[in-house]
LOTIVEX-873280 format. One record per residue: residue in one letter; residue number from 1; x, y, z of N, C-alpha, C in turn. Coordinates in steps of 0.001 Angstrom, whole numbers. Example, Ala and Ser with C-alpha at 12.3 -4.5 7.8 and 13.67 -1.06 7.14 Angstrom:
2
[atom 'a',1,[13190,-5690,7800],[12300,-4500,7800],[13200,-3300,7800]]
[atom 's',2,[12850,-2250,7080],[13670,-1060,7140],[12900,30,7870]]
This chain:
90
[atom 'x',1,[166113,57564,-120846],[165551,56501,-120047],[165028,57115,-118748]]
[atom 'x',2,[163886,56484,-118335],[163380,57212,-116893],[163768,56118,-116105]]
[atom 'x',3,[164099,56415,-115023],[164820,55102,-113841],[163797,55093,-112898]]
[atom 'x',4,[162928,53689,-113239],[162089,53654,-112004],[160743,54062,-112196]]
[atom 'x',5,[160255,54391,-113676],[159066,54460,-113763],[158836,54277,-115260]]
[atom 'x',6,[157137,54317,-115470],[156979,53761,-116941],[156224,55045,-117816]]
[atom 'x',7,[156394,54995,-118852],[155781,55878,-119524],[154339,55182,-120426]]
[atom 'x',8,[153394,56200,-121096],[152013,55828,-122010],[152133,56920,-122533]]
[atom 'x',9,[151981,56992,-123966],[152262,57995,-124582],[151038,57919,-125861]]
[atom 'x',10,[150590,58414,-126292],[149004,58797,-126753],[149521,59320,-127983]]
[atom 'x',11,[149624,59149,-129680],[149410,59845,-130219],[148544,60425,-131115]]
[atom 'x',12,[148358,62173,-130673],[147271,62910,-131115],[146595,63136,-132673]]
[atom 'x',13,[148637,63875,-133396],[148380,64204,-134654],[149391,64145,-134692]]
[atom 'x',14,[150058,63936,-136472],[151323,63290,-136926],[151912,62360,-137262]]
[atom 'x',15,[153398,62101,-137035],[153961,60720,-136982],[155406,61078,-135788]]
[atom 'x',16,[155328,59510,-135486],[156898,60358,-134865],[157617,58302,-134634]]
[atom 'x',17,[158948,58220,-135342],[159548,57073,-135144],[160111,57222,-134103]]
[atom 'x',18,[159615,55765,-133197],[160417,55623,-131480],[161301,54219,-131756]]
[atom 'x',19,[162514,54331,-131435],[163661,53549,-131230],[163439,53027,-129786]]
[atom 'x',20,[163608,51822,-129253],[163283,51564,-127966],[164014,50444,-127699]]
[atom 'x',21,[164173,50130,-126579],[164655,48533,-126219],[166157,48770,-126033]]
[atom 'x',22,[166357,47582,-125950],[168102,47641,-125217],[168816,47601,-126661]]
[atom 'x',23,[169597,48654,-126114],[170489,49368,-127457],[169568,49935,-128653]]
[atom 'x',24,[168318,50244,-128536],[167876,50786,-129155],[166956,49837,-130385]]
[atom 'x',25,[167131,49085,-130244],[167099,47771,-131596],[165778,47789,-132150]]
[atom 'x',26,[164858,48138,-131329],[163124,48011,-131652],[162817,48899,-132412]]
[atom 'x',27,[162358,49119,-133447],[161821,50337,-133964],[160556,50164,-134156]]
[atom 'x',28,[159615,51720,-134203],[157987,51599,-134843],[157778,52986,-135113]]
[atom 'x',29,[156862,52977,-135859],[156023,54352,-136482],[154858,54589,-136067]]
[atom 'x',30,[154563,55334,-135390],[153250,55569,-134834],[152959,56857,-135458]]
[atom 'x',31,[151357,57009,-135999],[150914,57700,-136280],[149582,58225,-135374]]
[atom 'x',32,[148436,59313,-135771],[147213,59535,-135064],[146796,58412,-134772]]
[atom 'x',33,[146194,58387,-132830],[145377,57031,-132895],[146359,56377,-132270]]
[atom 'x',34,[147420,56333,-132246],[148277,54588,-132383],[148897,55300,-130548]]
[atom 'x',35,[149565,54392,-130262],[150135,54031,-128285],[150802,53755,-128419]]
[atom 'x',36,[151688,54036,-127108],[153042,52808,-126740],[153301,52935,-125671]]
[atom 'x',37,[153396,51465,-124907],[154008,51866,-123649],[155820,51381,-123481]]
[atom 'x',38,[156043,52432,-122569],[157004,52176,-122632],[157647,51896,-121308]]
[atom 'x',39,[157817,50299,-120535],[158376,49624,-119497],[159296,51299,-119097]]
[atom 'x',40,[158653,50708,-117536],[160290,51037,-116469],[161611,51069,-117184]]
[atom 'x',41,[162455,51813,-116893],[164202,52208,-117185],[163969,51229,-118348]]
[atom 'x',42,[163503,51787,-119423],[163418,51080,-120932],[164447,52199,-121864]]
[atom 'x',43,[165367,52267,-122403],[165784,53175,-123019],[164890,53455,-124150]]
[atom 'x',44,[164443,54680,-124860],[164005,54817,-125591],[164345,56570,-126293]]
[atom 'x',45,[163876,56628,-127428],[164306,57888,-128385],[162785,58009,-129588]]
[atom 'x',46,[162344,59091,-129239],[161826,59582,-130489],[162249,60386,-131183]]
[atom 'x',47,[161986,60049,-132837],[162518,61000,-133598],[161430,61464,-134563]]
[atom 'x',48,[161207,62764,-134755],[160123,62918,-136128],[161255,63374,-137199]]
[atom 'x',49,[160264,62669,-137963],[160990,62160,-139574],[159837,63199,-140803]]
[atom 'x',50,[158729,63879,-139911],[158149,64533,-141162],[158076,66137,-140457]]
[atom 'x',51,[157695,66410,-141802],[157310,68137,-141727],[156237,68369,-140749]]
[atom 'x',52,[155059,67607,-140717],[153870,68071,-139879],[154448,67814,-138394]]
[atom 'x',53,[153728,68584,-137427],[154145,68547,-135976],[153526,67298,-135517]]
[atom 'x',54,[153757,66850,-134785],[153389,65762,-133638],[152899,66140,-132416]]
[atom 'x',55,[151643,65705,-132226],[151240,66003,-130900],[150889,65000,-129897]]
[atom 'x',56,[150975,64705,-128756],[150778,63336,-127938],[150463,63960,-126563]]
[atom 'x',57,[149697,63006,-126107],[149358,62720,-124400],[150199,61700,-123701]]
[atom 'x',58,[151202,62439,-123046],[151990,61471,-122255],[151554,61170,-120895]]
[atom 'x',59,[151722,60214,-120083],[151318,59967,-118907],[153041,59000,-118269]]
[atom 'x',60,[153172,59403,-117010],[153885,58820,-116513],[153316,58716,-115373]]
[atom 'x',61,[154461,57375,-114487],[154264,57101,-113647],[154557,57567,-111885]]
[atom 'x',62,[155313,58767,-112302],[155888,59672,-111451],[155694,61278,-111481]]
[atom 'x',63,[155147,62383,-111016],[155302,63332,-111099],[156573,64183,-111659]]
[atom 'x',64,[157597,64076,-110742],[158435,64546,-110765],[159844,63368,-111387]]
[atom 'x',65,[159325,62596,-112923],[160455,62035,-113572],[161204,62333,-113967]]
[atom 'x',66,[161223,63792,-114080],[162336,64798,-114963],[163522,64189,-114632]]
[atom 'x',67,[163276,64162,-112887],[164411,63884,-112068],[165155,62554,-111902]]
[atom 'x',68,[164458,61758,-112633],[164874,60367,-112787],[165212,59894,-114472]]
[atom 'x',69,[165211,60976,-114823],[166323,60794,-116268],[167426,60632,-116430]]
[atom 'x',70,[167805,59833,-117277],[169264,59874,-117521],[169432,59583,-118987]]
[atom 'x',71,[170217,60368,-119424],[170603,60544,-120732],[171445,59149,-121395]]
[atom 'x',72,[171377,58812,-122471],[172680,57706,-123098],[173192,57515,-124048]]
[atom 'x',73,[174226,57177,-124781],[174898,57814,-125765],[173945,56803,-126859]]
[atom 'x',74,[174121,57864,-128182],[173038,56429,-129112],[174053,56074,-129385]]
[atom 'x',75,[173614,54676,-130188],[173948,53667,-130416],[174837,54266,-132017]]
[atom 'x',76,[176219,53658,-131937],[176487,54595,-133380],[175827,53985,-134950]]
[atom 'x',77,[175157,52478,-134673],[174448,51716,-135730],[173283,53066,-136082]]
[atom 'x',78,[173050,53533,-135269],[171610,54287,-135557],[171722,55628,-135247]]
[atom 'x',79,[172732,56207,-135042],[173571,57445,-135172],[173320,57915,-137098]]
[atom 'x',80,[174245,56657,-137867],[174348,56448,-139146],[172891,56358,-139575]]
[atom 'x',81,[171570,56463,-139452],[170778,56034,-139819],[169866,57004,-139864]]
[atom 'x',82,[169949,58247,-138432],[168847,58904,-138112],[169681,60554,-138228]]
[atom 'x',83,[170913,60527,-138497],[171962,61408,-138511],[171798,62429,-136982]]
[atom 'x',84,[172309,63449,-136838],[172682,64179,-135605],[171060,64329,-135108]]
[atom 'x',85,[171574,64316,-133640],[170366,64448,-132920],[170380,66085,-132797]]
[atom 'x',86,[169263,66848,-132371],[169214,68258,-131918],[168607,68133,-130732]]
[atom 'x',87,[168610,68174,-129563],[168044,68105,-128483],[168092,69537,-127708]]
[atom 'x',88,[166969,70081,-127252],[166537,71310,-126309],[165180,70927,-125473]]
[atom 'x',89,[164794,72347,-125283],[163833,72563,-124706],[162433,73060,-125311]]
[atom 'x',90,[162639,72933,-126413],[161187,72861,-127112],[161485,72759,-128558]]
């Protein structure tokens, strides 16, 4: 979640499923072509679900949002669903 600002996110090439909303509950598939915005301190999670890479144009509303992240535990309904997360730096 970013605290305090909004995200637009553009996608280039691929697919990538975003979980969004409070507790996660919203789901969608966006492929090439397709948007989303995503409200102020909105929790949200993408996950890619295929082999091909995903590429996107993100835009936020803050330069420096890194700093206004905050991490949150998923939801264990969708823990069971999307199995272990891997999270890094690229």
């Amino acid at each position: 979640m970013h605290e305090g600002h909004e995200s637009a996110i553009f996608i280039q090439s691929g697919q990538v499923e975003v979980w969004h909303g409070q507790d996660l509950t919203e789901h969608v598939l966006l492929c090439a072509g397709d948007y989303i915005h995503i409200p102020a301190d909105t929790p949200h999670l993408p996950v890619s679900t295929c082999e091909q890479d995903m590429t996107c144009l993100v835009a936020r509303t803050y330069p420096q949002e890194q700093e206004g992240v905050r991490l949150l535990d998923l939801p264990a309904w969708l823990a069971t669903r999307i199995g272990p997360l891997s999270i890094g730096n690229g």
